[in-house]
N, C-alpha and C positions, 0 to 999 in steps of 0.2 A: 625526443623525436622532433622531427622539423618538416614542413609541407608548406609548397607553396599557397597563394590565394588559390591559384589556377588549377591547381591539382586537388585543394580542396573542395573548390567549384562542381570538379566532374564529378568526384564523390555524390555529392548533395543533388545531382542532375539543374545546379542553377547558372549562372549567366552573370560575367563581373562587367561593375561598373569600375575603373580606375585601375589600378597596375597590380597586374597578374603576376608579377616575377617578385613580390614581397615575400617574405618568409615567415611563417607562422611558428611557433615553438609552443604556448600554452593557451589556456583560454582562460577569459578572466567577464568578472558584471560590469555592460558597457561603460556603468561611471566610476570604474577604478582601475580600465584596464590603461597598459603600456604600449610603448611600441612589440613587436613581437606577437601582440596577443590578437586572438578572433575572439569577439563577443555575437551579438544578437539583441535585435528588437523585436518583440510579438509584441508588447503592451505597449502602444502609443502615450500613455500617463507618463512612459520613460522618454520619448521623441524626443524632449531637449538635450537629452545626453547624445545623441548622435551627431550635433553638431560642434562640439567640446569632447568629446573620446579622443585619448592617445592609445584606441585599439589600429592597429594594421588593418583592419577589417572588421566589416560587420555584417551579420546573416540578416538580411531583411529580406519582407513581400515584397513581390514582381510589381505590387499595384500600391506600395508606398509612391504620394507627392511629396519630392523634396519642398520644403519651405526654404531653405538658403541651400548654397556651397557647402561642401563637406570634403575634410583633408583625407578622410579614410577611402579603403576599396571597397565596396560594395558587393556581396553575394545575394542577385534578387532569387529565393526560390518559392515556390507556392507556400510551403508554413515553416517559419521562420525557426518555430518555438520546437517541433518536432525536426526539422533539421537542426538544429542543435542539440537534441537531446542524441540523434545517432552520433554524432560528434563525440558527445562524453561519455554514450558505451563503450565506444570505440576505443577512446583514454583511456578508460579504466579497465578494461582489458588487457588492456598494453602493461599499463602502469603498478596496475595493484595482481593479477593474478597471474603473473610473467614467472614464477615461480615454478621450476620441476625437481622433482626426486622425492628423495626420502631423507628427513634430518631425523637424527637419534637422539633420544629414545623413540621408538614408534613403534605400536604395535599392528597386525594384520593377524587374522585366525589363520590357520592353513589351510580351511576349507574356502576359505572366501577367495574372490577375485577382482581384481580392479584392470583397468583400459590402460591406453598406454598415454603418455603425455599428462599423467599426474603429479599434484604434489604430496605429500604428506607431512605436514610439518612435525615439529617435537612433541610428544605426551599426548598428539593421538590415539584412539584405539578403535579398533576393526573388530568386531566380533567375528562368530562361525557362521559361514556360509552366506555369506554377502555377496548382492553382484554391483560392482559400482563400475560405471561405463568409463568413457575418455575424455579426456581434458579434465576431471573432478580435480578440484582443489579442496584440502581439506586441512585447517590452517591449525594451530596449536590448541589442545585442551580441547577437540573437539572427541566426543564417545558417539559413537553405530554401535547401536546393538547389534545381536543375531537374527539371522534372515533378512536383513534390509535390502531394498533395491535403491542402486541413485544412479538416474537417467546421466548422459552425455554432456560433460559443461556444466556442470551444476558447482555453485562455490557453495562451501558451510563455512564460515566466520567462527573465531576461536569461541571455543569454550560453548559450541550451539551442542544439544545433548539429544539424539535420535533415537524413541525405543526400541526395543526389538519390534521386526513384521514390518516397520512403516516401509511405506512404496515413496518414493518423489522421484518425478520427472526427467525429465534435461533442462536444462539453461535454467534451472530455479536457485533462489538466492535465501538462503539460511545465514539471517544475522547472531551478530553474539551474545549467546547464552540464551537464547530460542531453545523450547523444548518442547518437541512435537514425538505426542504419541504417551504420556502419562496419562494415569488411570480418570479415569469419568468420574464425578463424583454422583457415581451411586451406593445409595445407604439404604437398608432396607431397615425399616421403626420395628421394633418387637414391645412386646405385652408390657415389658417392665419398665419402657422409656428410652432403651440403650437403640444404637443402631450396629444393625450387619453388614458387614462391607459387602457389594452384590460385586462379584469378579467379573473385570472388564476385558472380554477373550477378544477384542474386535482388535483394527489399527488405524493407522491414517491414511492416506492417500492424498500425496502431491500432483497434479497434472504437470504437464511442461509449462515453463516460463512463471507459475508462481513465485512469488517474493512475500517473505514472512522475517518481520521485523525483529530488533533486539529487543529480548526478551518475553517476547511473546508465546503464548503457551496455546497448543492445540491438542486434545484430549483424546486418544483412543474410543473407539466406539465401546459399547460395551455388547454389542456384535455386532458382525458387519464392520460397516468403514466409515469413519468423519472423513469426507470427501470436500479440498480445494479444488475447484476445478480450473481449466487452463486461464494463464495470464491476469488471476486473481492474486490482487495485492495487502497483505496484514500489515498495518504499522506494527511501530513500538507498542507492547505493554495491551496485547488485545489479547483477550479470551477465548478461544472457542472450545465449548463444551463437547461430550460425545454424542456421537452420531448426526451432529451441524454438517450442512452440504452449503458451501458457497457456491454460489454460479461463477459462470466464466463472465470476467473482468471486470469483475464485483470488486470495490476498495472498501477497507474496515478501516478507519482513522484510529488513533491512539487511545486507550483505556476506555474503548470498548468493551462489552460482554456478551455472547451471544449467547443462552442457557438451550438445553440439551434436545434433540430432535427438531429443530428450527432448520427452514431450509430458504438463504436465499437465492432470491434469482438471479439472470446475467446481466451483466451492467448496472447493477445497483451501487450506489452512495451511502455506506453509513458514517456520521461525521463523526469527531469527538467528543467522546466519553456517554457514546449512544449505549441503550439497554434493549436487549432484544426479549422478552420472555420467552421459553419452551414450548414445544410442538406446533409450532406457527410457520405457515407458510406468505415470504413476502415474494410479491409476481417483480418482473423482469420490469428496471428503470424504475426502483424503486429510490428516494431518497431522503437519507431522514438527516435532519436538522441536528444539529452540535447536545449534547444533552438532552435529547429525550428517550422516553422511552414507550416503547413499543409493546404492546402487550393483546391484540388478537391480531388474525393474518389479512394481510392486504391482496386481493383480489385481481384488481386493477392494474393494470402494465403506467408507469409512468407517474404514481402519487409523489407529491411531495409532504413529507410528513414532519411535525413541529410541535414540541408539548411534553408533556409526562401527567397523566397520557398522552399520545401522540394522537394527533390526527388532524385531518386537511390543510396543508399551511395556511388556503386563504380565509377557512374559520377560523385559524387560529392564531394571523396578523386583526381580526376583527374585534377577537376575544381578547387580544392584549390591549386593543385601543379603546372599545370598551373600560377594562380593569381598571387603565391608569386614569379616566375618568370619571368611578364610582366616587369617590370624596364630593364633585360638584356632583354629582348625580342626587345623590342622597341628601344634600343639601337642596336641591330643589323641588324633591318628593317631599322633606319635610316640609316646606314652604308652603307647599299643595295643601297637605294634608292641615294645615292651620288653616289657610286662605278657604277652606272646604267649611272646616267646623265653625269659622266666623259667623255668627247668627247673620242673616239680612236685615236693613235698618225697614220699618215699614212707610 
């Protein structure tokens, strides 16, 4: 695909500085791109690459001060960083799910139903009585169970595995080998030490625009629904137990674990390789720090949370500077405590 600067401009609703009739073909990171390519500046740490880019253009703010001359054309729009990201939905629309029909093998139930402008690649399979909408892409080695719903636009990446009952969206994005909708891990303890498996009759529920990472696993309720809500994003390799409700546009970083009836709020931040304990409720703009862990409910709209335990980052930047300081600490309470017992001379 090829597009002017000028034509890319109107898209973005921005404003060129320099020659409008240049031709675009990829996009590339401004200190590696070529002729041909559109990049982008948000992070000013990067500003010296904008005046050594062999990009054809670059998406900057309206209210960037050039410091020198620049060979490139210029797209000023109000955020740099998010006109560019509709840039590469845009791409990757085009690029990666341009794909329609049906390759064989592929299976469908005959009770089920799919939209029109779909693909189904090889060694799919559809169960009975599915409703999958239009435009769904559904790429190799991916399994729908029976009764599932998939909203309009929705891609599932090969080999993503969907149980029966689950609901998802439109425009939500199942990467590969994601498997949403296996059983809860409930165990009920008996007299002699063994456990019972307690049967998990609930399912999951995707909102629109969700995005759930490769490999990640989200757990059937074990009644009722573990609920993503809209425009909530699951990395790589994260957990969600049964019956977790994520807020809308809540992000869970990678090797995460959320455990069972935990509910967050919207716009929360959990970082990587955070721990959530069970039946804990975290309030909206909550954010917690790369490894901790969390373990009763936060209250408050807007904490920032750091520890394992977790709790207040600013006790708990206090409590590390402290820490690294116990050695002289304790060295100078023993000091005390000699300087104390020294008898007085009379």
């Amino acid at each position: 695909m090829e597009f002017t600067v000028g034509q890319i401009a109107e898209v973005l609703h921005g404003a060129v500085e320099g020659d409008a009739t240049q031709r675009i073909d990829r996009l590339a990171k401004i200190e590696e791109a070529q002729a041909g390519s559109l990049s982008f500046l948000a992070n000013l740490k990067y500003e010296h690459h904008l005046y050594s880019t062999g990009a054809s253009a670059v998406i900057v703010s309206r209210t960037l001060e050039l410091k020198q001359p620049v060979a490139t054309a210029l797209i000023r729009v109000d955020d740099p960083y998010s006109s560019f990201t509709t840039l590469l939905e845009f791409y990757q629309q085009a690029t990666r799910t341009g794909k329609r029909g049906v390759e064989e093998p592929a299976y469908m139930g005959t009770t089920s139903r799919i939209g029109e402008n779909h693909y189904r690649g090889a060694f799919s399979y559809i169960g009975e009585n599915c409703e999958i909408g239009q435009d769904v892409v559904i790429f190799p080695h991916v399994f729908i169970g029976d009764r599932v719903k998939i909203g309009d636009g929705t891609i599932l990446y090969a080999g993503a595995k969907i149980y029966a009952e689950t609901v998802i969206g439109s425009r939500c994005t199942i990467h590969a080998g994601a498997v949403i909708g296996s059983d809860g891990f409930g165990f009920a303890p008996q007299p002699d030490g063994s456990y019972r498996t307690i049967p998990q009759i609930g399912n999951v529920v995707l909102e629109d625009n969700v995005s759930v990472g490769a490999n990640a696993t989200i757990d059937c309720a074990t009644m009722g629904s573990t609920i993503i809500r809209e425009g909530a994003k699951v990395d790589n390799l994260v957990q969600i137990a049964h019956n977790v409700e994520i807020g809308r546009h809540t992000v869970v970083a990678s090797q995460s674990g959320i455990s069972g009836s935990t509910k967050i709020g919207d716009f929360c931040v959990l970082a990587g390789q955070t721990g959530i304990a069970g039946h804990l409720n975290l309030a909206n703009r909550t954010t917690v720090t790369a490894q901790s862990g969390v373990g009763k409910s936060i209250k408050h709209e807007g904490v920032l949370l750091q520890g394992s335990p977790a709790f207040n980052l600013r006790d708990s930047l206090r409590s590390n500077a402290i820490f690294r300081h116990l050695p002289d600490l304790e060295r100078r309470l023993t000091q005390l405590e000699r300087t104390s017992q020294t008898p007085e001379k009379s």
